[in-house]
N, C-alpha and C positions, 0 to 999 in steps of 0.2 A: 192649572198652573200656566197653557200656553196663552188662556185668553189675561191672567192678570198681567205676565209679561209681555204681551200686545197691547194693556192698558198703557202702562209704565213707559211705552218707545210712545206715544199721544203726545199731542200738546198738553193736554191736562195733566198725564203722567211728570211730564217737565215738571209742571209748575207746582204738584204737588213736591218732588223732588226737592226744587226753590225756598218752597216755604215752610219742609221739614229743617233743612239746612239755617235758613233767618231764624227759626225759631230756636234752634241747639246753638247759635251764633250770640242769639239777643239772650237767652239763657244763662250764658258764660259769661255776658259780660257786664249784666247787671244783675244784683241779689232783689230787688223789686221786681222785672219785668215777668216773674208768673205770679203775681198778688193777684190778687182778686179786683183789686182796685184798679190796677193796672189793665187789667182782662177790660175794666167797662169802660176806662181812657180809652182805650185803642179802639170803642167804637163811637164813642162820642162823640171825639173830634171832627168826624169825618162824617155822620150818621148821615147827614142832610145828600152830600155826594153820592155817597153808596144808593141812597133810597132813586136818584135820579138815572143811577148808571142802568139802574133795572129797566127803566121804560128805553133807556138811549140804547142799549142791548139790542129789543125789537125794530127800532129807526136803523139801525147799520146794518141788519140783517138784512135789513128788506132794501138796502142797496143805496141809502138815503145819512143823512148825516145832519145834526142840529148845532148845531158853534151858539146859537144865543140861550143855549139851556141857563146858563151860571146868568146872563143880565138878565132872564126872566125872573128867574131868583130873586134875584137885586130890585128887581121893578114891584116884585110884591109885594117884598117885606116894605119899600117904599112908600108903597100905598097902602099900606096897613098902615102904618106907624102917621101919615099925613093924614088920613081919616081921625084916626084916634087922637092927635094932637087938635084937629079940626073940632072935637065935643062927638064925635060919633059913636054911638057905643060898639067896640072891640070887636061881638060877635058880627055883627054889621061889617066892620073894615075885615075878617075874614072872608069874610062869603065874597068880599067884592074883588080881594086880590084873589081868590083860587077864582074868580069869575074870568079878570082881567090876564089869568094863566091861560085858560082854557080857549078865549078869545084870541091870544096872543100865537098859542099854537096853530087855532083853525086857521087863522092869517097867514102864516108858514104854509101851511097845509094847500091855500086854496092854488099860494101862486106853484107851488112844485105838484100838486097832483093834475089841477085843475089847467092852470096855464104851460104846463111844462117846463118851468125856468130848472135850472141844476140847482141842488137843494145848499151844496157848498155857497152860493153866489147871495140867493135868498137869505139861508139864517146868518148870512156876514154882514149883511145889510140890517137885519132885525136884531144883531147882538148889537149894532151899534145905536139904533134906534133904539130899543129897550134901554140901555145903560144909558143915554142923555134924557130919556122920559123919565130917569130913575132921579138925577142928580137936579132933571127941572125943578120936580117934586120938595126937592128937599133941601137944596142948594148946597152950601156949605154947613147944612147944619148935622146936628146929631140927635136923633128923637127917641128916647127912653123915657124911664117911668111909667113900664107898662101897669095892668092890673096886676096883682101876686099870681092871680090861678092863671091867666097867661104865661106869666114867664116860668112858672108849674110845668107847662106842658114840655119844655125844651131843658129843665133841669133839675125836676123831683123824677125820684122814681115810682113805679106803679106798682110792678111785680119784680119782689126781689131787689134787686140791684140794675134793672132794667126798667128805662124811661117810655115814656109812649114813643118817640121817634125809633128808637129800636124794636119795641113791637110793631109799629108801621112797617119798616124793611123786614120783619121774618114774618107777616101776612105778604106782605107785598114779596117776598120770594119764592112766597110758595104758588102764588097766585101767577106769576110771570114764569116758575118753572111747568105748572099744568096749564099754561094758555101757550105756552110755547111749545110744547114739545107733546102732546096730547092732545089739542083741538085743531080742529080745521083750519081756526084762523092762523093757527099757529104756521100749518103747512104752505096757507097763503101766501102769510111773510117771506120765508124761506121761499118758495115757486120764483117772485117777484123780482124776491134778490137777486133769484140766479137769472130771470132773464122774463122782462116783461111782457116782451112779445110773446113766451108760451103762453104765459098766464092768462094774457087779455086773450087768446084763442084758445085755450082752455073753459072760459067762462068766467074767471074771477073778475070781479070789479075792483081793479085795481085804483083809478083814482079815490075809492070806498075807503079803502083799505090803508093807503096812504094818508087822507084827510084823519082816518081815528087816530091812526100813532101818534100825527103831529098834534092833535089836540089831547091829545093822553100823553105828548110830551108837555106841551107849555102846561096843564093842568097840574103834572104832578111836579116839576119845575116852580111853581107858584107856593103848591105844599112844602117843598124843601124852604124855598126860601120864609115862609109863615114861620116854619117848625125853628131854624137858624135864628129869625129875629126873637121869638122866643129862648132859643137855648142862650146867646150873646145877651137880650135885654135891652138891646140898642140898636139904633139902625143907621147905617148913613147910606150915603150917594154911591158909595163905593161899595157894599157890602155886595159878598158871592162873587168878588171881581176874581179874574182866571179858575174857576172852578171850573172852568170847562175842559183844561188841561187835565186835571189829574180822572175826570168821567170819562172822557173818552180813553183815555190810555187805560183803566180799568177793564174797557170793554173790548179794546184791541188786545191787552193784553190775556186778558181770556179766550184768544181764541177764533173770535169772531174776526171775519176776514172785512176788512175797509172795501171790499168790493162788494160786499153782500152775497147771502146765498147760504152760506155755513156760519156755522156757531151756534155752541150748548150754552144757556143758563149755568151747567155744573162748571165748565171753566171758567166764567166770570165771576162766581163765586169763590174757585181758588184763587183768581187774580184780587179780587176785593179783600179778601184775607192775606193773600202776600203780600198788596200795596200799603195795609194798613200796620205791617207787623214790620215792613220798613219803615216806614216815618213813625213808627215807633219807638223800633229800636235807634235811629238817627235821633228823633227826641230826647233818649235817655244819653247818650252819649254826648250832646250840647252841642251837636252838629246845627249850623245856623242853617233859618227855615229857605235861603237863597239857595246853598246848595241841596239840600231838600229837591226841591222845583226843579234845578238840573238833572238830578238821581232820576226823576218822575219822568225826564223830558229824553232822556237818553231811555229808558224804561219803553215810552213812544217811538221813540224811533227804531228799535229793537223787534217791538212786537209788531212792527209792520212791513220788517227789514225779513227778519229771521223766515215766519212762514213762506214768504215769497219764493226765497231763496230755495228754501228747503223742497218747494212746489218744481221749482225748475231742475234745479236735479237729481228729483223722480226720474218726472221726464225725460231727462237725457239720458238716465242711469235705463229707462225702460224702449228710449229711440234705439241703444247702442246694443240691446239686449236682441230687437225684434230685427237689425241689421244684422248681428252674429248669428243668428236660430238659420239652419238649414231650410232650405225648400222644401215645402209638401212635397211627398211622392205623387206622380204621376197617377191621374185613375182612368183606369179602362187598358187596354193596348192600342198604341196607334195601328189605322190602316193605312196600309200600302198601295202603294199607287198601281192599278192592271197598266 
């Protein structure tokens, strides 16, 4: 009993807290929001995010941070849809945007592991280089008319009432929960986060270690955006624009510290279930998608505000604690002077 109520006072406890509350909330105030249909809306809308906040999880842990996740996105399905309107065949214009993902992250990768730039400075530079590669591509136009089995993948289902992009995120969580939190590499990240000088005199290769994420971020970044032009059917210049807002507030909100070092896989998954059962339930209430984005952006500022605060007084609560505690007793008896 003492260890569930030790669970319960956690960040996770919180949010599980949160998101029993959203749900007995959104329950009450609409008779559709436990349908079964409703169940597969609330992950649909959002699948391509969630599937991305997984790899951005490992990037913030390890002390680093990606802003050009959402134009990578953008830049894929881009050149997907400019291949394909080009005579290419389809399977072709896939391989080449998850190619041009995977290229786009090592490029991140090389100037923050390899050159040492700050990773904020980098991917703000490459979110903006990505998203003007994306609208070169395509200009003002809008390219649909995919093949049927393509836009299949983004809006039939497979099993069940579940589409491939939803099986992708529950492989890819279980995969990111045992490479996190049970492998070595996992403990690397975390080492890193907390402070790289250990790590690099401990042995790890960290500029290694750095380079995989960042190409395991633009890579699966590339896949979100493929899987979106698929689920949408259509692509423009602009598509995956601010996605990047609601990924990282998933993954601060779960928990994970913007400094890197701590954070579980299990809080980002209540955060991803509490983010989604809000813009849910704001969905069914015909709350406009503007203030949506505010809800999400005070959400942000929240989860980066709150642990800090909470960090500092500890702290104080344990400076004021070690300043009241009496002095050890004296050991031995003093000698006197002959």
């Amino acid at each position: 009993m003492a260890r569930v109520i030790q669970r319960l006072k956690s960040w996770e406890g919180m949010l599980l807290i949160l998101l029993i509350g959203v749900i007995a909330f959104n329950a009450w105030q609409s008779p559709v929001y436990l349908s079964a249909q409703n169940f597969v809306n609330l992950f649909q809308l959002s699948i391509e995010k969630i599937i991305v906040a997984l790899v951005m999880t490992f990037v913030i842990i390890n002390g680093e941070i990606d802003l050009s996740v959402a134009s990578m996105m953008g830049l894929a399905a881009c050149m997907l849809a400019f291949l394909y309107k080009a005579g290419q065949p389809m399977v072709l214009a896939i391989v080449v945007a998850l190619f041009i993902g995977l290229i786009g992250g090592a490029f991140n990768g090389f100037w923050v592991a390899r050159a040492g730039l700050p990773s904020l400075a980098v991917t703000l530079a490459t979110l903006i280089m990505f998203r003007g590669l994306a609208r070169v591509l395509l200009e003002d136009r809008s390219i649909g008319d995919f093949p049927q089995w393509f836009d299949d993948l983004g809006q039939q289902t497979v099993i069940g009432p579940f589409t491939l992009s939803f099986l992708i995120f529950a492989v890819g969580l279980v995969v990111a929960i045992v490479v996190l939190h049970y492998t070595g590499f996992g403990r690397y990240v975390r080492v890193i986060g907390n402070s790289k000088d250990v790590a690099r005199y401990s042995g790890v290769q960290v500029p290694r270690v750095k380079m995989i994420l960042y190409s395991a971020s633009g890579l699966v970044a590339a896949l979100g955006g493929v899987l979106l032009a698929a689920r949408l059917g259509a692509v423009r210049g602009s598509t995956a624009e601010g996605f990047e807002l609601d990924i990282i507030t998933i993954v601060l909100l779960g928990g994970v510290s913007i400094f890197g070092g701590t954070g579980s896989m299990f809080g980002v998954l209540l955060s991803i279930l509490l983010i989604l059962n809000l813009r849910n339930g704001m969905g069914l209430l015909n709350i406009s998608g503007n203030a949506q984005t505010g809800v999400i952006g005070a959400l942000l500022i929240l989860s980066v505000l709150v642990p800090n605060i909470a960090s500092r007084l500890r702290q104080s609560f344990r400076t004021r604690q070690a300043a009241q505690a009496p002095p050890p007793p004296a050991v031995g008896k003093a000698v006197s002077a002959e």
